[in-house]
MISE-704311 format. One line per field, with one value per residue (C-alpha): residue number from 1; residue in one letter; z, y, x. Coordinates in nm, 3 decimals. Each point is the difference from the previous one (the first is absolute). Example, Ala and Ser with C-alpha at 12.3 -4.5 7.8 and 13.67 -1.06 7.14 Angstrom:
// MISE-704311
num: [1	2]
residuo: [A	S]
w: [0.780	-0.066]
v: [-0.450	0.344]
u: [1.230	0.137]
This chain:
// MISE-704311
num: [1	2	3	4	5	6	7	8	9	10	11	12	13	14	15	16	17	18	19	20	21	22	23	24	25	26	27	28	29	30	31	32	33	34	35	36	37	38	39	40	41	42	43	44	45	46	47	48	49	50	51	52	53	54	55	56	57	58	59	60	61	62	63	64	65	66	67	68	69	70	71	72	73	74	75	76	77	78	79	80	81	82	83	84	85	86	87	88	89	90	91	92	93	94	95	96	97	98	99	100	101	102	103	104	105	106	107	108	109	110	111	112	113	114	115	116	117	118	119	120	121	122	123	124	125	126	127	128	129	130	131	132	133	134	135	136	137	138	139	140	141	142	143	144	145	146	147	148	149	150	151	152	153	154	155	156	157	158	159	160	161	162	163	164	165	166	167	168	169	170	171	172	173	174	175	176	177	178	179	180	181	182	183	184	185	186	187	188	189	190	191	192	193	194	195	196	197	198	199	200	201	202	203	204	205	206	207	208	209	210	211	212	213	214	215	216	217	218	219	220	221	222	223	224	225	226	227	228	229	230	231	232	233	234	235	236	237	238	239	240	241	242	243	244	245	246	247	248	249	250	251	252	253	254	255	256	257	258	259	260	261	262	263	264	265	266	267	268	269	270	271	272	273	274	275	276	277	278	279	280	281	282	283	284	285	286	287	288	289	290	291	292	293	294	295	296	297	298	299	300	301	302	303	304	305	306	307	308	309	310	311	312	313	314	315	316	317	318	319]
residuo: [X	X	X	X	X	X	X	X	X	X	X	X	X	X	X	X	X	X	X	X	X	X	X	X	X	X	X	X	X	X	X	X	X	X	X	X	X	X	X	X	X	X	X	X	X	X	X	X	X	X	X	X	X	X	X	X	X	X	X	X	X	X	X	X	X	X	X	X	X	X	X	X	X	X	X	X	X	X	X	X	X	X	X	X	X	X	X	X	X	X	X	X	X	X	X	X	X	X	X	X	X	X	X	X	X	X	X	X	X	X	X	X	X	X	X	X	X	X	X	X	X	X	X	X	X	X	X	X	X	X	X	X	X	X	X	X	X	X	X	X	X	X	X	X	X	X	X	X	X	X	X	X	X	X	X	X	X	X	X	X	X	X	X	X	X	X	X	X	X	X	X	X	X	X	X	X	X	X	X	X	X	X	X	X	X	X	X	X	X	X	X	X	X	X	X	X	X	X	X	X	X	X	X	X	X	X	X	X	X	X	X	X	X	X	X	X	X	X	X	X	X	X	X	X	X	X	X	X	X	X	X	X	X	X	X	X	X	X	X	X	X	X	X	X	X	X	X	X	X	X	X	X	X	X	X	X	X	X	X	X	X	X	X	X	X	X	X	X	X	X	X	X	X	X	X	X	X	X	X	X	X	X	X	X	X	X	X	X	X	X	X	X	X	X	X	X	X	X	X	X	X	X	X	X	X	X	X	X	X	X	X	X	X	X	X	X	X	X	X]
w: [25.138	0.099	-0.051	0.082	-0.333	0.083	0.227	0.027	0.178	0.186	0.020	0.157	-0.310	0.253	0.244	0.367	0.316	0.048	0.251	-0.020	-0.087	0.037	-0.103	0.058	-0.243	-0.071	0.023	-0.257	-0.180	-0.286	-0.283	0.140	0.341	0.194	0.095	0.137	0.089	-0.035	0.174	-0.194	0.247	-0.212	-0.329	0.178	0.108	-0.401	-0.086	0.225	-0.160	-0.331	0.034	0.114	-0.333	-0.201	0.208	-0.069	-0.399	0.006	0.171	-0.291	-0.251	0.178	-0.031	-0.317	-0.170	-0.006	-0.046	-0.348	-0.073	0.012	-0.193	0.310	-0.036	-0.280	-0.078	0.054	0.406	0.057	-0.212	0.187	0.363	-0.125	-0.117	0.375	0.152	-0.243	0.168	0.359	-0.069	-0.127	0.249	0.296	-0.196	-0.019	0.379	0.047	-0.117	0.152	0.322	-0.143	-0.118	0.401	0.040	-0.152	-0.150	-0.109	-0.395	-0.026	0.184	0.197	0.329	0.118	-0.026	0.235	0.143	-0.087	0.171	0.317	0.164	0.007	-0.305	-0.258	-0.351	-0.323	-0.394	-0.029	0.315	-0.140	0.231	-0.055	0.306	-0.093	-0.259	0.018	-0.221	-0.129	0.104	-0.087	-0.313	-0.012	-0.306	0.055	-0.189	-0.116	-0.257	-0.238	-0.206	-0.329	-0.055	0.187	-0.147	-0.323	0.113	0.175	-0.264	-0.276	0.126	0.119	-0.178	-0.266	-0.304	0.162	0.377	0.057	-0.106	0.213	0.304	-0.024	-0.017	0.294	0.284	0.288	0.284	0.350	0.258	0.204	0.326	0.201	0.283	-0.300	0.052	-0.326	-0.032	0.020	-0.343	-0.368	-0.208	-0.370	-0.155	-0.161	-0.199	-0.166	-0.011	-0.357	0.075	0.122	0.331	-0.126	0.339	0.126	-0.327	0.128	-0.147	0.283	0.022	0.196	0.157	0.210	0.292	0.148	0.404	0.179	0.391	-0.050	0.040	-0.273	0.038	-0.185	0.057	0.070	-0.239	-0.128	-0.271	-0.315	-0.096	-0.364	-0.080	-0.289	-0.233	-0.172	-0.308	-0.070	0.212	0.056	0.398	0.211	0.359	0.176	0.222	-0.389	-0.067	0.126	-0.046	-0.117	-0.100	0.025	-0.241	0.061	-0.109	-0.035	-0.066	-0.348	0.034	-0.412	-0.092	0.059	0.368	-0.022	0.208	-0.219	0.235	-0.212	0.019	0.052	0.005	0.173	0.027	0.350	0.309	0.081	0.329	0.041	-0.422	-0.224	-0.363	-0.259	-0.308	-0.186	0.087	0.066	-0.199	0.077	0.036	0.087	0.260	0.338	0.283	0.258	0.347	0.055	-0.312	0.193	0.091	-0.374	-0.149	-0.342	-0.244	0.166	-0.029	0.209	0.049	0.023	0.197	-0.135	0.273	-0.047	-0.068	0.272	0.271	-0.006	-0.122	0.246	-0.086	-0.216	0.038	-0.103	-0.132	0.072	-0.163]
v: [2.201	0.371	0.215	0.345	0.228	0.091	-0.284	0.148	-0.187	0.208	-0.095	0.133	0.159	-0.056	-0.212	0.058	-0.074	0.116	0.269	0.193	-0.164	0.318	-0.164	-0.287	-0.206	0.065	0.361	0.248	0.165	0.276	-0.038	0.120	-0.107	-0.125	-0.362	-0.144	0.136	-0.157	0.015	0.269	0.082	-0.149	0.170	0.365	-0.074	-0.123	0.329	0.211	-0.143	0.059	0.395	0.032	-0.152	0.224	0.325	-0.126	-0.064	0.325	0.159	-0.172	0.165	0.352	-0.044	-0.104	0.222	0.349	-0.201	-0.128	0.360	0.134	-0.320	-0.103	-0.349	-0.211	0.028	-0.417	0.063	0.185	-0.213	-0.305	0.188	0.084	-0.383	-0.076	0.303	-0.167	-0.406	0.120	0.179	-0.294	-0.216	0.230	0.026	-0.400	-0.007	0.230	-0.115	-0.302	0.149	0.113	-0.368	-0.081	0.184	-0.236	0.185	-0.119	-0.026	0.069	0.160	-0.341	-0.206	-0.214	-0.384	-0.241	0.133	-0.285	0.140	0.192	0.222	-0.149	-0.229	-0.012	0.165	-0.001	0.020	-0.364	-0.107	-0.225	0.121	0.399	0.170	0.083	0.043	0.326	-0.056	0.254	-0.154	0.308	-0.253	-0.371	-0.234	-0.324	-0.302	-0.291	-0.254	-0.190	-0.330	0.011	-0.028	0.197	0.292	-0.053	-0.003	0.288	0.194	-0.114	0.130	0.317	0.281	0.150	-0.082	-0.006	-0.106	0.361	0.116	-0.343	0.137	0.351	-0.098	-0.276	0.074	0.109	-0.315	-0.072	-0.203	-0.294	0.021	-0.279	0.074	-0.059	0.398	0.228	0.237	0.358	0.122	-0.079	-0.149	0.059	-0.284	0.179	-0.298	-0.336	-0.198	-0.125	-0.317	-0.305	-0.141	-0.361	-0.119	0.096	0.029	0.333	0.358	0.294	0.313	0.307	0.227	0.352	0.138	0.262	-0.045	0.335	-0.171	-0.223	-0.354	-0.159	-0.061	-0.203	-0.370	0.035	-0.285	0.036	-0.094	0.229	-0.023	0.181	0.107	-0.226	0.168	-0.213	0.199	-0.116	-0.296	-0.246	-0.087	-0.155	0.004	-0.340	0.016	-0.140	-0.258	-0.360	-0.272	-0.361	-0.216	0.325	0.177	0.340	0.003	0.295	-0.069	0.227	0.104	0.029	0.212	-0.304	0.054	-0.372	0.041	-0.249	-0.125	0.209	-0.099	0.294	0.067	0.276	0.182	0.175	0.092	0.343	0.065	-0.248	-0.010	-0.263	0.175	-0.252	-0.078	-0.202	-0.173	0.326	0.328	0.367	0.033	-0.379	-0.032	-0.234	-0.157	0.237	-0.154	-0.427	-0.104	-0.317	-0.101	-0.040	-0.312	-0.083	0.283	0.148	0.229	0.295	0.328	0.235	0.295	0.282	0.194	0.217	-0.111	0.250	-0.140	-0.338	0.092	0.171	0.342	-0.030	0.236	-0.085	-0.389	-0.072	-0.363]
u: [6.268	0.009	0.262	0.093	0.072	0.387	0.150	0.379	0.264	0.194	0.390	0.362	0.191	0.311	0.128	-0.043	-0.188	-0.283	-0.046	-0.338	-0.344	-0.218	-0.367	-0.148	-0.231	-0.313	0.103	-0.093	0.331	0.029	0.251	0.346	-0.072	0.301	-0.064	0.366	0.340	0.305	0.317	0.216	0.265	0.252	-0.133	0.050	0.339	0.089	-0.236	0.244	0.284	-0.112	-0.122	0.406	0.127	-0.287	0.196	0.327	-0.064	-0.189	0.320	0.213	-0.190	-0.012	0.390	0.073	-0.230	0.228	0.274	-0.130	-0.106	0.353	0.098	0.232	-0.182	-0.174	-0.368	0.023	0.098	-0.286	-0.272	0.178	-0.113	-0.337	-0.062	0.125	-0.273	-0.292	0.098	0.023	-0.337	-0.138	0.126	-0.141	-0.351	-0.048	0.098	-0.253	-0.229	0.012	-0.007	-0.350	-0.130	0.097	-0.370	-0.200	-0.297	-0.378	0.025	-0.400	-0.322	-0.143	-0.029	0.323	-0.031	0.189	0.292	0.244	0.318	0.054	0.282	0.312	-0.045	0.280	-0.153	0.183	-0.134	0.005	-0.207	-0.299	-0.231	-0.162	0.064	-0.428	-0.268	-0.176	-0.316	-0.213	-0.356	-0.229	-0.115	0.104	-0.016	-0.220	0.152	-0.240	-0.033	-0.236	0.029	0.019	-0.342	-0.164	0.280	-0.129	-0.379	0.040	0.222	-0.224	-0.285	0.147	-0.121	0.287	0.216	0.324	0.173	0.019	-0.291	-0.167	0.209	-0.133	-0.339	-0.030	-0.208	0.127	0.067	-0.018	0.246	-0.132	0.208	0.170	-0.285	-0.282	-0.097	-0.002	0.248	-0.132	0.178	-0.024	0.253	0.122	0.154	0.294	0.213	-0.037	0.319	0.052	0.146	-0.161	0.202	0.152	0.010	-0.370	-0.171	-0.127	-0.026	0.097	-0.183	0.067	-0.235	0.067	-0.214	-0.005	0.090	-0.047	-0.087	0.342	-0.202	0.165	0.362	0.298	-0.124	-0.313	-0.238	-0.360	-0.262	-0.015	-0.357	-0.064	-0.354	-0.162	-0.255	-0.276	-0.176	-0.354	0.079	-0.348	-0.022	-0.247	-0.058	0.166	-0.309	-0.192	0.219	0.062	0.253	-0.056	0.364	0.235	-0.241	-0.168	-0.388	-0.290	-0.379	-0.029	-0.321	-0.213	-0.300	-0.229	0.167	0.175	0.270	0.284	0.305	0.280	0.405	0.165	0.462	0.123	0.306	0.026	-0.185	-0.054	-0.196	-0.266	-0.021	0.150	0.119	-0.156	0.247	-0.320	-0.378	-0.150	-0.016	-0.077	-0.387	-0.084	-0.229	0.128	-0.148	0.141	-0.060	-0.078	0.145	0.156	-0.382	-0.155	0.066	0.086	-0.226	-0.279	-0.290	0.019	-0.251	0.340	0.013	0.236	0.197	0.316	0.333	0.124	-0.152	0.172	0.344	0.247	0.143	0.345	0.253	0.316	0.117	0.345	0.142]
């Protein structure tokens, strides 16, 4: 699964009805960025009525401050009214600033999701649903699995001592896309999970692309394919080989030029070329072309001709 690399839900820090939506999804938004407004009528009118209690305490304290100078009054009157000055303060400064959560701002840089509530919908801290998710899509995270073995193939033959020296030193990867095309960027596969999950019997692996034309977004599914190296690996061309009961063959041609019907295992295909785990070694000497017409071990008046010119050009192998 794709992800963006910030998905933040954006939610009412008050209660009230919705007002304002000023963008609409898909749109790109900066950090800061008003999104909604909320009704705050109410809020002013308790914010008016609050500034009038700050100028009244204040006007206490003005008062009772010569007073306490000439000793006319006790030092407690006076600390008593400031106490009173610092609450109404207080009190005006958390209606204030609700009046500011009724502008309901973008808390990152990123492109707004579904809009899941419009103007004249009730909002409040507790509402399930977020008003929206602004995501930050400039990279996104790819999400994808293995079994269990093919984790520990792959990590065992990963070059390193460590995870995170195996992590720093895989190859860079490429994402399959829904439509079968190849996405135009190259992955890095940046985490391992260490657990194995108990319900799939799978081990999870992030990796992060970069996404700088915006075709990836949050949901979007794909193939991870991770390039697979083979050191001093043995292939032959599929085009010398044959089958006989679910077996793969090659005519091993000797220095008396007998060409011997040879058994050979292999681990992969790459290309038109089958990676040979045993039955043939570096140097031997095949039958490159009509292998399937000799029969049994025959003598042949071999021909030599480069191993180029039969086996496709290899680029990259992905598993």
């Amino acid at each position: 699964s794709i992800e963006g690399i910030v998905n933040s839900q954006v939610n009412a820090k008050i209660s009230g009805y919705i007002t304002d939506v000023l963008v609409d999804e898909g749109q790109k938004v900066r950090k800061g960025q008003t999104l909604f407004r909320l009704e705050t009528q109410t809020l002013s009118q308790d914010a008016a009525a609050a500034r009038a209690n700050v100028n009244a305490a204040q006007v206490e304290v003005d008062k009772l401050k010569p007073l306490v100078e000439k000793n006319i009054i006790s030092n407690v009157q006076l600390e008593t009214a400031k106490a009173k000055l610092q609450q109404a303060k207080s009190s005006y400064n958390s209606i204030a600033a609700n009046i500011d959560y009724g502008n309901i701002k973008s808390p990152v840089d990123g492109y707004v999701g579904s809009i899941n509530l419009r103007k004249g919908a009730l909002v409040s801290p507790s509402s399930q649903i977020p008003m929206t998710t602004v995501s930050d899509i400039s990279k996104v995270y790819a999400y994808f699995s293995m079994n269990e073995k093919e984790y520990l193939d792959f990590i065992q033959n990963a070059e390193g001592k460590t995870i995170e020296e195996k992590i720093k030193k895989l190859p860079k990867v490429q994402l399959l896309l829904a439509n079968g095309s190849l996405y135009e960027e190259e992955g890095t596969i940046e985490t391992i999970n260490s657990q194995v999950n108990a319900n799939t019997g799978s081990i999870s692996f992030r990796a992060v692309f970069d996404n700088p034309s915006r075709i990836l977004t949050n949901g979007n599914s794909g193939k991870i394919k991770i390039p697979k190296v083979y050191t001093d690996a043995v292939v032959v061309p599929q085009e010398a080989t044959y089958e006989q009961q679910g077996s793969i063959y090659v005519y091993k041609v000797g220095e008396d030029g007998m060409a011997t019907s040879t058994k050979i295992e292999t681990t992969a295909e790459v290309g038109n070329l089958y990676v040979v785990a045993s039955g043939v070694q570096k140097g031997d000497k095949i039958v490159a072309k009509g292998a399937n017409k000799l029969r049994g071990n025959s003598k042949i008046n071999p021909q030599e001709m480069p191993f180029d010119s039969i086996a496709k050009p290899i680029e990259k192998v992905f598993r």
